[in-house]
N, C-alpha and C positions, 0 to 999 in steps of 0.2 A: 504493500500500500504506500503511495506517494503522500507524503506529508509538506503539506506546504503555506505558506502565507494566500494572503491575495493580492494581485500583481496593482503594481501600481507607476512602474516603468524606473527602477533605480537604474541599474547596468543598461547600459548601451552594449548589442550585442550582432554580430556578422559570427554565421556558419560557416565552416572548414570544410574540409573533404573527412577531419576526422574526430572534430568538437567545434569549441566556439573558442574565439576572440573575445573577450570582456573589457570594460571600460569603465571605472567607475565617473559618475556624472560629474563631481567635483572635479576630475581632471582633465572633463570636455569643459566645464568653466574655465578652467586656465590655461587652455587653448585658446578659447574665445578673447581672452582677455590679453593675451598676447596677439592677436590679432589687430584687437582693439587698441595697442599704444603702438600698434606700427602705422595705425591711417593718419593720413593728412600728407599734402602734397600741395603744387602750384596748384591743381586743380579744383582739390576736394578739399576743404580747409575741416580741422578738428572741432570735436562739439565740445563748449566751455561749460562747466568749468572742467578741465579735461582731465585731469590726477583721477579724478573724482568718480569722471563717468566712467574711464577706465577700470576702477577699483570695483564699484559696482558689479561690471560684466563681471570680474574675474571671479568676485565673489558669490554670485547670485544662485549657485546650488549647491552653496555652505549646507545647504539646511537636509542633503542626502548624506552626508557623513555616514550617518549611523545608520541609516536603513542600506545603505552599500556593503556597509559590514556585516551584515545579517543576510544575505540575497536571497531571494527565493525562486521556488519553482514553478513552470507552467503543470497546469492539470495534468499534460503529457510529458511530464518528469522531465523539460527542457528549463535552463537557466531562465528566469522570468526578468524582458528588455525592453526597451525603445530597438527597432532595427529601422533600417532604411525605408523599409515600405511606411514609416509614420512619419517621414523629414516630408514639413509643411503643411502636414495633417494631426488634427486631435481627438480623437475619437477612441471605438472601441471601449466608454465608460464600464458598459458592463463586464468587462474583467477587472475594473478597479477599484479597489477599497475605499468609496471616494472621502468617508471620515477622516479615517487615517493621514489618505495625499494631503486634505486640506490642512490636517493639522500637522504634516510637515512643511508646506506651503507657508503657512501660518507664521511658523519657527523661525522661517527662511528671514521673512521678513522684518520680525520683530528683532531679529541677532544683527543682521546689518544697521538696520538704526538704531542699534544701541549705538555702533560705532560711528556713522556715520546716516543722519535722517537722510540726506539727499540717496545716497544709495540704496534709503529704505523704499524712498517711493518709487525708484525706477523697479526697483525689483518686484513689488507689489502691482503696478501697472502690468509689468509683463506677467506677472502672474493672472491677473485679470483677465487678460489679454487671452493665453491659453485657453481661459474657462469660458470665455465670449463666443469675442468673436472667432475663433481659431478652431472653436468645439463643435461636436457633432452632437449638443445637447439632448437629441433624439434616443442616444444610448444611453443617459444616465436614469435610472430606474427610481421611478415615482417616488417610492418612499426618500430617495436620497435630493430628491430638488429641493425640498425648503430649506437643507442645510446647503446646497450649491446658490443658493439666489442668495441667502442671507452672508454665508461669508464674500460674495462678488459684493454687496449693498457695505461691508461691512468693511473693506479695503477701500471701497471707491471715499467713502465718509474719512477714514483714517488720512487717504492720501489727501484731499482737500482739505484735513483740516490741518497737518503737517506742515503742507506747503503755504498756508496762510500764516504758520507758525514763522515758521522759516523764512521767509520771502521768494519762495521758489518763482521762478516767473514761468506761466504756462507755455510760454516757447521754447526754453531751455530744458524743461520737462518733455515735451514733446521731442522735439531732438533728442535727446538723453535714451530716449525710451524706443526710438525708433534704431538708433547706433547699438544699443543692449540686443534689441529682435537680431538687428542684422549680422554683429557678430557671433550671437549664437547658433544662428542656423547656419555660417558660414564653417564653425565649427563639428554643428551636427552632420552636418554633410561631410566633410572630414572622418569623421568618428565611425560613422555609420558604414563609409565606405560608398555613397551615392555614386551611379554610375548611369546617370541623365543629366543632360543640360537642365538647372534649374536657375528662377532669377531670386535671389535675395530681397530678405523682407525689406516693404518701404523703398520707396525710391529717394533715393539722397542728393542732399543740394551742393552745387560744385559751386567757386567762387564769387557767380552771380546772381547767385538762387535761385538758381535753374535744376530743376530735379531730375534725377536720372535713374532708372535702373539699374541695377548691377547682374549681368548673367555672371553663371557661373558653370565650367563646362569642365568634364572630366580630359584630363591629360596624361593619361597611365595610371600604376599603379601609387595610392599613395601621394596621388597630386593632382590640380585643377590648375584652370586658368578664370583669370575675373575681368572682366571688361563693361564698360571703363574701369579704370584701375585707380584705387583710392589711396595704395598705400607709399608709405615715403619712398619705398628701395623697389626696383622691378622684381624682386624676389623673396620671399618670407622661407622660411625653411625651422623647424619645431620638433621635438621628440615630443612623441605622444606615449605615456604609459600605458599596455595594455598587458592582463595575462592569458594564457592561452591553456584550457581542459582538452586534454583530447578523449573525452565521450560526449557522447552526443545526447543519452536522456540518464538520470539518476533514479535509483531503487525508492531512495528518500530525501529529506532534505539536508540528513545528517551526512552523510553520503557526498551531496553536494556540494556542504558546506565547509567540507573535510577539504576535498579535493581546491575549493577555492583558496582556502588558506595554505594550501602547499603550493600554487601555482607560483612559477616565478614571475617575477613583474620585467617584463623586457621595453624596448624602446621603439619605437618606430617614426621613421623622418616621414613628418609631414608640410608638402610642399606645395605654396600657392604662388604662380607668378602670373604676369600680364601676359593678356589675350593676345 
């Protein structure tokens, strides 16, 4: 008998020919956020206040620490992930615990504004943002909507009244939050292993406020190209943590969970350059 949690999408996860590839999400955060203090160019200028926005991305799924460390199983004894068939897509609620996400969600948010409120609200926005507009509210089951409408009513209240606290200005918020989507998916896409031209979240403004999309197209193994190109240097290059099981479904979760903590943790160069 398979003994498992309910999935709620910790590990970022791509199949082998002989197990899986694992990613814990904290370390697709700090992809992303390295990503994030390479933009800015003659063309595409950086969103202010920049330390700041930067920190934020890098930080913004602090709050899976501990449910990484714990991972669970699919009902079919496979590692329970985000894979690539979910880059751009939020759905699939009813595999997920959705109490639980929100109260890691929750976590996420209130630990960064301890340190920093600006990075409380970008991250709280993009959490929203997932559960909005990004979601296939269709799959979350009856009983669990009044706790999904209420913690969305209950973050959108937090962030307005924060940023009133603060002096946040709705532009810089709006940039902020649209720079956090974009790095992240440019990440997940990375992580994932996406192997389709996709265009990154929000179109961004180049030196005259002129907005543009950013495609993003696979270029081998382990590498894409981005066009227009936002970041300082024509080339980004990154070790990405990942460990590698080689089974493919587990008896239990004990089992799994054995295996995960013997994995070794290896490196993989991860490369973004101009179109």
């Amino acid at each position: 008998m398979i003994v498992r949690g309910r999935a709620y999408f910790p590990m970022i996860r791509a199949e082998t020919d002989t197990g899986w590839i694992l990613i814990r999400h904290p370390d697709h955060a700090v992809l992303a956020g390295q990503f994030a203090a390479c933009w800015g160019n003659a063309d595409f200028p950086r969103p202010e206040p920049f330390d700041r926005v930067v920190a934020a991305v890098t930080h913004h799924d602090d709050g899976w620490l501990a449910r990484d460390a714990a991972p669970v199983l699919t009902p079919e004894g496979k590692p329970e992930g985000f894979t690539k068939a979910l880059v751009g897509a939020y759905s699939a609620f009813e595999e997920i615990d959705l109490p639980a996400y929100l109260a890691v969600r929750g976590e996420a948010t209130r630990a960064a504004a301890a340190i920093d409120p600006l990075a409380g609200v970008l991250i709280s926005m993009h959490t929203v943002n997932l559960l909005s507009e990004q979601a296939d509210l269709s799959t979350i089951a009856p009983a669990h909507r009044p706790a999904h409408a209420a913690f969305v009513e209950a973050q959108r209240a937090w962030q307005a009244e924060t940023a009133a606290r603060e002096g946040f200005s709705a532009g810089d918020l709006a940039r902020g939050f649209e720079f956090l989507q974009c790095c992240d998916n440019l990440s997940l896409i990375a992580c994932a292993g996406l192997d389709r031209v996709a265009t990154l979240r929000h179109a961004h403004p180049d030196a005259s406020g002129a907005r543009h999309e950013l495609n993003c197209t696979p270029a081998g193994p382990g590498a894409w190209t981005v066009s227009p190109w936002p970041f300082a240097s024509s080339r980004l290059e990154f070790d990405l943590p990942y460990r590698v099981i080689g089974q493919k479904t587990f008896a239990d979760l004990a089992e799994y969970r054995a295996a995960f903590a013997a994995a070794t943790v290896h490196q993989i160069p991860i490369v973004i350059h101009a179109g």
